[in-house]
C-alpha positions as CSV (number, residue, x, y, z in Angstrom):
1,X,0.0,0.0,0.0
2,X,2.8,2.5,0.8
3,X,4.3,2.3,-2.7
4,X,0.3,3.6,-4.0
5,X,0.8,6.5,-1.7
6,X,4.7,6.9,-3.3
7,X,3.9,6.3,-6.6
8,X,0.8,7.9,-7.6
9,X,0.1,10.5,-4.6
10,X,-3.0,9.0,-3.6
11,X,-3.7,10.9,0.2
12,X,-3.1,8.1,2.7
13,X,-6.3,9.1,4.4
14,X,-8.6,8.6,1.3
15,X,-6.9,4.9,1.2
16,X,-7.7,3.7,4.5
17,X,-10.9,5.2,4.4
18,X,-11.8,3.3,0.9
19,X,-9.8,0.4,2.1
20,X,-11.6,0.1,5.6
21,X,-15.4,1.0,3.8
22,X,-14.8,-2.5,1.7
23,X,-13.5,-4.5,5.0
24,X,-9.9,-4.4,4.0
25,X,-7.3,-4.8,7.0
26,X,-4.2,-2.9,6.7
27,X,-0.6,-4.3,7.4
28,X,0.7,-1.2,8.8
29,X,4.2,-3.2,9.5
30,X,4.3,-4.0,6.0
31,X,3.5,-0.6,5.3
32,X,6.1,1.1,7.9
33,X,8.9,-1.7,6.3
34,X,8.1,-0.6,2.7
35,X,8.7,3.3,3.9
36,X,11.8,2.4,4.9
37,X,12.5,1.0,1.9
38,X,12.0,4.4,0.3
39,X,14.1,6.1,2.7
40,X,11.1,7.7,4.7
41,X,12.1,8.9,8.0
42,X,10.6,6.3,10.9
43,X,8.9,9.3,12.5
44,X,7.9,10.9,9.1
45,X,6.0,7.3,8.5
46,X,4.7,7.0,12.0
47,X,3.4,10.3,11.7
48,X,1.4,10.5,8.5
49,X,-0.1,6.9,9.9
50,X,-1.4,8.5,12.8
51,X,-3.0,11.5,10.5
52,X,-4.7,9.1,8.0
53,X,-5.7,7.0,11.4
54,X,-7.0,9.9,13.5
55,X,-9.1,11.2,10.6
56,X,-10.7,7.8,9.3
57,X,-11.2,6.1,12.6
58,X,-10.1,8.7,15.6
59,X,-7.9,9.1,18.5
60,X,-8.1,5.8,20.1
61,X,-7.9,3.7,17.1
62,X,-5.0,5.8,15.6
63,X,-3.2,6.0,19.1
64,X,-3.6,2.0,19.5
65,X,-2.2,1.3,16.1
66,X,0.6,3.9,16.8
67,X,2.3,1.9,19.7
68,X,1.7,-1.2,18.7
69,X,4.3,0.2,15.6
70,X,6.2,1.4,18.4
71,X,6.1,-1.7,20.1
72,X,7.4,-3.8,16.6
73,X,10.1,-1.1,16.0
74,X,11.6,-1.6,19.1
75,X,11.6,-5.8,19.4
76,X,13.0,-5.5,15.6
77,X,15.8,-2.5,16.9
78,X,16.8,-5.1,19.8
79,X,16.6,-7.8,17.7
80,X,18.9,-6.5,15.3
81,X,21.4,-5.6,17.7
């Protein structure tokens, strides 16, 4: 999904909102993974995630997915080192 937002400038908001309105889930570690791919900042990616999150679904939801990102990105920092 990130490489739609990259490639053709879709709005990350109108994707999750099209994608959630047709009962797709999102793999937001897939997403995050592919950002870093593209040399997108960790907190750059966290940060529009939480936008298109907060605006679809709200604060709770967005905030939930948010440190559950935060959660992975720290077990795969430790398990890296």
């Amino acid at each position: 999904m990130f490489r739609v937002c990259e490639t053709y400038g879709i709005p990350l908001e109108l994707i999750v909102e099209q994608l959630y309105k047709h009962s797709y889930m999102i793999d937001w570690i897939d997403f995050y993974e592919d950002s870093l791919s593209y040399g997108w900042n960790p907190r750059t990616t966290l940060s529009k995630i939480e936008v298109a999150l907060f605006d679809t679904h709200g604060k709770l939801y967005s905030q939930e997915v948010i440190d559950r990102l935060k959660y992975y990105i720290v077990k795969r920092y430790e398990n890296e080192n």
